[in-house]
N, C-alpha and C positions, 0 to 999 in steps of 0.2 A: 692465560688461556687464549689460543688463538681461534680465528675465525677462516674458516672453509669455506668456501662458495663452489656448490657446482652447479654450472648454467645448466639450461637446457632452451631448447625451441621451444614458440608456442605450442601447448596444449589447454584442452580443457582443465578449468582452475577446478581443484578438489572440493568437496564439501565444505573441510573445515574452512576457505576462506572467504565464508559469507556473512553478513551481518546476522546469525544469530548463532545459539551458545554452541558449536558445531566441531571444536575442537576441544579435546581433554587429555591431560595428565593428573593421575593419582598420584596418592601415596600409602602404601598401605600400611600396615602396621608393624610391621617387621623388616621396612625395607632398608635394606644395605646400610647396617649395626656399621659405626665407625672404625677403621683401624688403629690399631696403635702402631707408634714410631718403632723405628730399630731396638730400642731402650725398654718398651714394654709400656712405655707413657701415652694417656691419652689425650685429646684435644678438649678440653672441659665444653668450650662453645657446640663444637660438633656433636657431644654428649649429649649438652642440654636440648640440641635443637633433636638430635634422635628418638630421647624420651617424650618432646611432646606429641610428636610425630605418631610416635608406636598410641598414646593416649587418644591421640584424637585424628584421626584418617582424613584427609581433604581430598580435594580434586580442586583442576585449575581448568576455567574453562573459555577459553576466545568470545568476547561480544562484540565483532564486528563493528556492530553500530550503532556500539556506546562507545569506542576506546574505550574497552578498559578491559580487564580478566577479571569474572565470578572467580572469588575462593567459597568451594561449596563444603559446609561440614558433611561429609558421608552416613556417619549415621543417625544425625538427624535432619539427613536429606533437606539441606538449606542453604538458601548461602548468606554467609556470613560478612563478609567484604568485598568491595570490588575495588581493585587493584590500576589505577590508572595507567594507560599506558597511550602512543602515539597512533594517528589512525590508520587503522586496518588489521587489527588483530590477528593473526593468520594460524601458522603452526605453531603449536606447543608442544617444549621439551623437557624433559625431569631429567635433571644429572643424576649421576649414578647413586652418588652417595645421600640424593635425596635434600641435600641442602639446598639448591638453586632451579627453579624453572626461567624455562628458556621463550619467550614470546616474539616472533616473529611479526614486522606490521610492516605490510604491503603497499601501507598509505603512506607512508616517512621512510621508508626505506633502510629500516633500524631492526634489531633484535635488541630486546630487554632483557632483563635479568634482573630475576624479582626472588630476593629470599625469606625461603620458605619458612624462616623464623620470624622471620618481623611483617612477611605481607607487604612488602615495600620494594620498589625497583633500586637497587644500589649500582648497576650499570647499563649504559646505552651505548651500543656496538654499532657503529655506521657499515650497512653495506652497499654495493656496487648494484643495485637493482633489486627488485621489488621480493623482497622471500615469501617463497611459499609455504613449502614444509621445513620443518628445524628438528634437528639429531642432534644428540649429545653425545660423546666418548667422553674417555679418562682427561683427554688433553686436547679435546676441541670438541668446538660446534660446525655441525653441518647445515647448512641450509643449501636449500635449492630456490631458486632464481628465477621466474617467468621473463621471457624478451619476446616482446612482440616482432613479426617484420615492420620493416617499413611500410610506412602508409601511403598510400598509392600517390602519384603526384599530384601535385593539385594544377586544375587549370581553370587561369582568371575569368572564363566567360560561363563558368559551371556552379551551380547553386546545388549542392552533397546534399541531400534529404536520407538520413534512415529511417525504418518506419519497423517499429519490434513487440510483433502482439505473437499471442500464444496461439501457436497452431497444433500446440498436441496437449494432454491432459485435458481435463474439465473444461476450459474456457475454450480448445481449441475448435467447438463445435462454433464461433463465435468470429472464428477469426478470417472468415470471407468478409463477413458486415464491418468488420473494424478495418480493413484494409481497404474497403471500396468505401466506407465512408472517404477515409483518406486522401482517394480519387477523385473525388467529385469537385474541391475548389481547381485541382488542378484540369480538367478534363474542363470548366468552364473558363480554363484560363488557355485552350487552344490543345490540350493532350488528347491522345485517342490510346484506350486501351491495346494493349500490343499482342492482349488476348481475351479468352473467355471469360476468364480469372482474375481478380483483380491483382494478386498472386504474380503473374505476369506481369505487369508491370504496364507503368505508360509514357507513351513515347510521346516527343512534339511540343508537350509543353516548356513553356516559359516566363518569368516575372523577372520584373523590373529589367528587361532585356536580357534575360540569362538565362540558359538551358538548366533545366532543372534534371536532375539525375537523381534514381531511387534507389534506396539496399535498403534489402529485407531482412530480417533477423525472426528467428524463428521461437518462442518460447514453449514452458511446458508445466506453467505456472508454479515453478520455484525457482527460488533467487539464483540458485545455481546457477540456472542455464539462462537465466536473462542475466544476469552480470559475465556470462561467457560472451552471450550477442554482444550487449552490450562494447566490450573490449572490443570483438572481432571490426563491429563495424566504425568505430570512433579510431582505434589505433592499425586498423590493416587497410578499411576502407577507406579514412579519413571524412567522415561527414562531418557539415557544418554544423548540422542540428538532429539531433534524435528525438521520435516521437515515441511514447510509449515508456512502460509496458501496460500490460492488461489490467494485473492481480494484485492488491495492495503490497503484499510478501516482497513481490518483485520490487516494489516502489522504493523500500527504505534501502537496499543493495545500491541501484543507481544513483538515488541521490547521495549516497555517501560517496560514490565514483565521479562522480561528477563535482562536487567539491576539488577534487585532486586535478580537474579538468575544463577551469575557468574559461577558457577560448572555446568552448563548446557550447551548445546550448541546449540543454536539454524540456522537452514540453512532455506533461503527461499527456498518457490516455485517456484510462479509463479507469485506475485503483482510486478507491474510493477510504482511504486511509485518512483519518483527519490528522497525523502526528507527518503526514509527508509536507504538512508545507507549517504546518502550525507550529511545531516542534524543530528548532535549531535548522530550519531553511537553509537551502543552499542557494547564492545567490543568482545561480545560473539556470535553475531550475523552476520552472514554470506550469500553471496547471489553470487549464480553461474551464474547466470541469467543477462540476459540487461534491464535495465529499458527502458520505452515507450520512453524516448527523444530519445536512442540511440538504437533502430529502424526506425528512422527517418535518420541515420547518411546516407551523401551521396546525399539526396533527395534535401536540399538544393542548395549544387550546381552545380545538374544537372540542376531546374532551372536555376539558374545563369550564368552557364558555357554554356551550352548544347542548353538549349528551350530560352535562351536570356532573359529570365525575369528580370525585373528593378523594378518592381512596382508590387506589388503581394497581393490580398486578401487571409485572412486567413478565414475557419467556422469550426466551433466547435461543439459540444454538451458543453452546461455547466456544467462540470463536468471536474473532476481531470484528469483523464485517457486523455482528450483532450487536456487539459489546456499542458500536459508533452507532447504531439506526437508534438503538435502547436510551442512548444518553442524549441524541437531539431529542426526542419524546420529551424526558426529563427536563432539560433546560429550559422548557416552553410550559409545562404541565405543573412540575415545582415551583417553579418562577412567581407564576400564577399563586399558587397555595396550595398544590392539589398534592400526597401525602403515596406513596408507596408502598405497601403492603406486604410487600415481598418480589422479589427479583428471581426468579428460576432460570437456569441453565441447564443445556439439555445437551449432553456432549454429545461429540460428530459420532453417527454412526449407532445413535440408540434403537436398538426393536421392540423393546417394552418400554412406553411411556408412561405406565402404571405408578412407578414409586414418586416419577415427576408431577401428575397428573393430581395426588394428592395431596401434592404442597402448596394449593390454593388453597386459600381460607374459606372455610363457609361462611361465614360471616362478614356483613361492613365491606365489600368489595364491590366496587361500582361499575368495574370495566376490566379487562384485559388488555393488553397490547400483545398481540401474537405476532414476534418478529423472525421466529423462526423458520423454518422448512417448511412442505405442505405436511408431509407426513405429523408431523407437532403438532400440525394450526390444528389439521383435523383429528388430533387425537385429546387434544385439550377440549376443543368445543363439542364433541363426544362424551366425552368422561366428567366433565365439570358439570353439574348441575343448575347454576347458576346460569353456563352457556347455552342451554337448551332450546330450542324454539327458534326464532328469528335474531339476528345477531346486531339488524344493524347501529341497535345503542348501546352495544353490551362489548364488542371488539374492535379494534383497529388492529390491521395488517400493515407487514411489514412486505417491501417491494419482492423480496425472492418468496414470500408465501404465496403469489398469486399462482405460481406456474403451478398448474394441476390442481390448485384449488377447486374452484369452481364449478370442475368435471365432479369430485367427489361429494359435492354438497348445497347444488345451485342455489334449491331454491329458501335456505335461511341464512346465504351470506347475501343476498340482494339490501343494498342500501349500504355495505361497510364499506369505508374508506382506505386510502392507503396514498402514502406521497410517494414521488417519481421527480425525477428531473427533466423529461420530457411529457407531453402532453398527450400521446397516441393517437389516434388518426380517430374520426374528423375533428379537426381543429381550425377554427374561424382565420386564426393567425397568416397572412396571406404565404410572409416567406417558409411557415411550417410546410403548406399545403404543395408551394414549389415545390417546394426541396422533396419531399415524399414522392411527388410525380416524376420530376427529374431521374430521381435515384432510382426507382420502379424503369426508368425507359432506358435506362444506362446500361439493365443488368437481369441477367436471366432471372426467371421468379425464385428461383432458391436463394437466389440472393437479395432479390427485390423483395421476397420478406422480413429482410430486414429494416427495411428502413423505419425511421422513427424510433428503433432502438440506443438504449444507453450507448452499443457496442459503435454504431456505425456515425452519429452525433458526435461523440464525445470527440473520436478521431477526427471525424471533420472540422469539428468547431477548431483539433488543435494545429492544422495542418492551416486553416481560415485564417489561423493569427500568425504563422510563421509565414506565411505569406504577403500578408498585411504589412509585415514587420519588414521584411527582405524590403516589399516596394517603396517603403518609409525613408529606409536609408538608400535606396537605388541600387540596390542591391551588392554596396560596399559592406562586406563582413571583415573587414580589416582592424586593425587597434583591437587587438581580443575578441574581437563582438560587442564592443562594450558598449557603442553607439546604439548595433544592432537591437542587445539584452535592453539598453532604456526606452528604444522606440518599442517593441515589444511587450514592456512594462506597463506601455499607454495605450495601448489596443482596445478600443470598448468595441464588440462585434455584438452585429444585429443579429444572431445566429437565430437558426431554424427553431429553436425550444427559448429564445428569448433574449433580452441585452442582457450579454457577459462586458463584466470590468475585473480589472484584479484589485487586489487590496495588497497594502505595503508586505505582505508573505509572497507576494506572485499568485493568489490564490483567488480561484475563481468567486467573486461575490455576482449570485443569478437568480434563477426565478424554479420554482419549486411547484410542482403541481398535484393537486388532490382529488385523486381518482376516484370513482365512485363505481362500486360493481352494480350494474344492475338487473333488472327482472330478469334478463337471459343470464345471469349469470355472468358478463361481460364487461370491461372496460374498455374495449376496442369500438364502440358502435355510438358511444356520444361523446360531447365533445368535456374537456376536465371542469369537474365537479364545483374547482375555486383555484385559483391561480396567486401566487405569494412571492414579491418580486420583493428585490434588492435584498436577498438571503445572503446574509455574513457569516463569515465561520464562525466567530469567537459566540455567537448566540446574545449579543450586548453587554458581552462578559461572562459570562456564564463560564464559558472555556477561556481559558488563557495561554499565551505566544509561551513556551516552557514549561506548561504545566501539565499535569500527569495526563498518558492517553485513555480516551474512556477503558474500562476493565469488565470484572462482574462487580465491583463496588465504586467506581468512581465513574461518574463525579455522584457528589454527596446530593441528594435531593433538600434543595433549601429553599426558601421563598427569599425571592426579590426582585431586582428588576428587569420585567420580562423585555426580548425585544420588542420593535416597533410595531411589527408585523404579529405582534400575538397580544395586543392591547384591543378593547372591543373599540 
């Protein structure tokens, strides 16, 4: 069988080739019965592999960013094995006669071929550039080929900055504050905005004697379109380092691109994913930032220590971003000895929280953690009998439950807590109080309210260390970065929300803080409730470098040994 390539020009990469299960080939149960030869004989192998075929219905589905293909059994919607293959999974193809799928990976530059009787790759087909999609015929495979242009030239007195947050979908309401964060180490290093907008761009600037240059990428909180920027501005733009993205979604796409792209360097923003840096790291990838469990650091055992809880329900949104706030809770709260009662999830997009609402126990339950939506906080503390009255020993809030809370319910959420990884405004901390004024005078007030947000922090803090980093080496990015990546690696910043250091992941260990709504209803008007510094990922072990990403049931609630910061 031979192999076809047909090139084409850059375009936007299709769906199926992103880190999640986003390509499939079936088979269904009657597909393409074997022939017989000239003679009327049949092929017994192709037989045997037809009838199990017609038995049992699979589909084959791209994992991106696992390497490997789901075999999912059809009708008991599951899957059954997954099928190792090279990185980048891309398009899949089913031959005709249903014996062979065809996996295309973008990351090795290979098509597999994995048969369908045994679930095993039995050949690896080298091709001329990266496949996209993969076709099958009687007597070859097609694939198509992305080719980037050239990337623009490079010039030795220029420091390539791209900078790639989501300016449309959900976070896009967000992406002034994460861009002008961005702005602000450079704008005190000699830049002047070159507009209204941070958007615009800024001119002037310069570190370690080097013009700095900016490319914007544009996201839209899925992987798709940030592994489009992504490409666009590392292989057409050529930058030295990419900041961003937003959305955790987006986070596990680049860092598997980045892997393929060691001379680059890539810094998060602002995804709050703990499996982006804890899980199979890449070593070029970089993150100043605390992930969602450790915003959570501390909350645990205040229930435990503090509010006396023993027995606690958890409620969620079903979704990632909860799954991680739910298990730093856990790792601090179990750690301690304190026992779980039930975990609820509440999938995206519920209007009746009625059938959720009754899966609290009446009984033996000492606290709630409501990490969900506003809509959930306040429909659980509504509906649960237990939550009635005054809340402040009864719930803990989770960081996106605040937005609209408080309007719906002032005056018995006063006194409940909730972690952050910045502090909110007033805050004693002198370089907090700069940095809020600064940013406020930088920027029209639609934009000046952002500051002190996750959005406009995060970015700056990651823009603070690529700068740090450039001035370290003198702004030689030569020898891969590789100089660059280990001075980088050593950056402790005194940032506006606190000392960031990384830990052997690239991964921001910082300081965590515990807000307290009060009498107005507010956490904006004092200054944070308790402060919890030198927060680790792993929880003191709790979480482990390779081990499974929080879920709706992982990690296991167990007693042991808590971190340092959660001992009285």
């Amino acid at each position: 069988m031979t192999l076809r390539t047909v090139r084409r020009f850059r375009l936007l990469l299709p769906a199926s080739a992103l880190f999640a299960s986003l390509a499939c080939s079936s088979l269904p149960r009657d597909a393409w019965p074997p022939q017989p030869d000239s003679e009327g004989n049949y092929d017994e192998r192709e037989l045997d592999a037809w009838r199990a075929r017609r038995a049992r219905p699979k589909a084959y589905v791209g994992l991106n960013g696992e390497s490997a293909v789901a075999v999912v059994d059809v009708d008991a919607e599951r899957v059954v094995a997954r099928v190792p293959v090279p990185k980048g999974p891309h398009g899949v193809a089913l031959s005709r006669d249903g014996s062979r799928v065809f996996v295309g990976s973008d990351g090795d530059e290979t098509v597999s071929v994995i048969d369908t009787a045994t679930d095993r790759v039995v050949e690896t087909i080298d091709v001329d550039g990266s496949p996209d999609e993969v076709a099958a015929t009687e007597d070859a495979i097609w694939a198509t080929v992305s080719e980037a242009p050239a990337a623009a030239p490079r010039t030795e007195n220029v420091i390539r900055l791209g900078l790639l947050a989501a300016c449309e979908g959900f976070y896009g309401q967000f992406a002034d504050g994460s861009l002008a964060g961005a702005a602000m180490p450079l704008l005190q290093r000699g830049g002047r905005l070159a507009g209204a907008r941070p958007a615009e761009g800024v001119r002037d600037a310069t570190v370690a004697g080097k013009n700095v240059e900016l490319f914007y990428g544009c996201g839209d909180d899925t992987a798709e379109r940030a592994l489009s920027e992504t490409r666009r501005l590392v292989e057409q733009e050529g930058v030295d380092v990419l900041i961003g993205p937003t959305q955790i979604g987006e986070t596990f796409a680049i860092k598997e691109y980045a892997r393929r792209h060691a001379d680059v360097t890539f810094v998060d923003g602002t995804s709050s994913g703990q499996g982006t840096t804890l899980q199979k790291p890449a070593a070029n990838f970089f993150r100043f930032s605390t992930d969602a469990a450790q915003w959570m650091a501390g909350l645990g055992a205040y229930a435990y220590n503090e509010l006396g809880w023993r027995n606690a329900v958890t409620v969620g949104d079903d979704e990632g971003f909860d799954y991680t706030q739910v298990a730093g809770f856990l790792a601090e709260f179990c750690a301690l000895g304190g026992k779980v009662s039930r975990r609820i999830w509440v999938p995206i997009g519920t209007q009746d929280y009625g059938p959720y609402v009754e899966k609290v126990p009446e009984r033996r339950v000492d606290g709630v953690l409501l990490a969900g939506s506003p809509a959930a906080t306040i429909a659980f503390t509504k509906g649960v009998p237990q939550l009635r009255g005054m809340l402040a020993r009864k719930v803990i809030v989770g960081i996106l439950s605040l937005t609209g809370l408080v309007e719906r319910g002032r005056r018995n959420f006063a006194g409940v807590v909730l972690g952050a990884p910045t502090p909110q405004w007033p805050q004693k901390r002198r370089e907090w109080q700069d940095y809020v004024t600064e940013f406020r005078k930088a920027f029209p007030p639609d934009i000046g309210n952002f500051a002190g947000s996750v959005f406009d922090v995060s970015y700056r803090n990651a823009m603070e260390a690529v700068l740090q980093g450039v001035e370290a080496v003198d702004g030689d990015l030569g020898q891969g970065q590789q100089r660059f990546q280990k001075a980088l690696g050593g950056i402790e910043l005194q940032a506006p929300n606190g000392r960031i250091r990384l830990d052997g992941n690239r991964q921001a260990v910082g300081t965590t803080y515990i807000l307290r709504i009060d009498a107005k209803g507010s956490v904006y008007s004092s200054p944070a409730f308790r402060t919890v510094s030198n927060v680790e990922q792993t929880f003191n072990g709790y979480f482990r470098k390779g081990g499974p990403l929080p879920s709706r049931t992982y990690p296991a609630c167990k007693k042991g040994n808590p971190p340092p910061w959660a001992k009285r």
